[in-house]
C-alpha positions in Angstrom: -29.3 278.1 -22.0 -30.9 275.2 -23.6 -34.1 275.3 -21.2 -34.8 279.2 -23.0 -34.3 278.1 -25.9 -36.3 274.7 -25.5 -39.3 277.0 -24.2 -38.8 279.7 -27.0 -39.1 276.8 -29.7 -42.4 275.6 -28.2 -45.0 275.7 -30.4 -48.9 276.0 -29.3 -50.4 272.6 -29.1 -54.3 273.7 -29.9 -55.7 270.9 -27.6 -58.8 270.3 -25.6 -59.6 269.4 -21.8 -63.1 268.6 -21.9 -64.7 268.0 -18.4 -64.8 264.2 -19.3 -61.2 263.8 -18.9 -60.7 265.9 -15.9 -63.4 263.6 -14.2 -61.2 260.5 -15.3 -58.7 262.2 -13.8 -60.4 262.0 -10.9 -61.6 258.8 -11.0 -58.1 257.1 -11.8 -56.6 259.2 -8.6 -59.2 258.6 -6.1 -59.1 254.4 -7.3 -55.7 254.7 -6.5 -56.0 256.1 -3.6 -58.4 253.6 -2.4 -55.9 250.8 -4.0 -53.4 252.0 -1.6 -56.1 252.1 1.2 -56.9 248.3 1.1 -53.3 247.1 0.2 -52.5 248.8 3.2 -55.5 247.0 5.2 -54.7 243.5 4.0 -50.9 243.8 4.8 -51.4 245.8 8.5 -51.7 242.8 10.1 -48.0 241.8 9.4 -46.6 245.5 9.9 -48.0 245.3 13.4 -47.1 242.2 14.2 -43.6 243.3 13.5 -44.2 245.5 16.0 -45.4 244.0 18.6 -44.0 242.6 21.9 -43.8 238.5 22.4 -42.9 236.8 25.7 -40.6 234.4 25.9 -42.6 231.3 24.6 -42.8 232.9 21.0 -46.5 234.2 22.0 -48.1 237.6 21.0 -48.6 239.6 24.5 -51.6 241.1 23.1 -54.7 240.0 24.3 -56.3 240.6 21.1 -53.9 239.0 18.5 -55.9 235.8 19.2 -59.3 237.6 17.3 
C-alpha cells in the first residue's frame, strides 16, 4: 500500500543523460573493474600459498614457489 502510493506521488524529474555521463559511467565501472583485477594480482600469491602443499620441513613442494 505505501509502495502505490509512493509511485503515484512521484512527480516527473525533467532531467538529462547526456552521452558524457553514460561514458563516465563507463569509465568509473571498467576502472573498477581493473582495480579489482590488480588487487587480485598483488594478493594471489598469498591465496595460493594458502593452498598449497608443504612437506614436512615447512617447505613449499612446488618447484616453482622458489621464482
Amino acid at each position: 500500500m505505501v509502495l502505490v502510493s509512493w509511485l503515484l506521488a512521484e512527480v516527473p524529474a525533467q532531467a538529462y543523460l547526456d552521452p558524457g555521463s553514460g561514458s563516465m559511467l563507463l569509465q568509473v565501472l571498467l576502472g573498477g573493474f581493473a582495480a579489482v583485477g590488480v588487487i587480485g594480482k598483488l594478493y594471489w600469491h598469498r591465496v595460493s600459498s594458502f593452498f598449497r602443499k608443504k612437506d614436512s620441513s615447512g617447505q613449499s613442494m612446488d618447484p616453482r614457489a622458489g621464482a
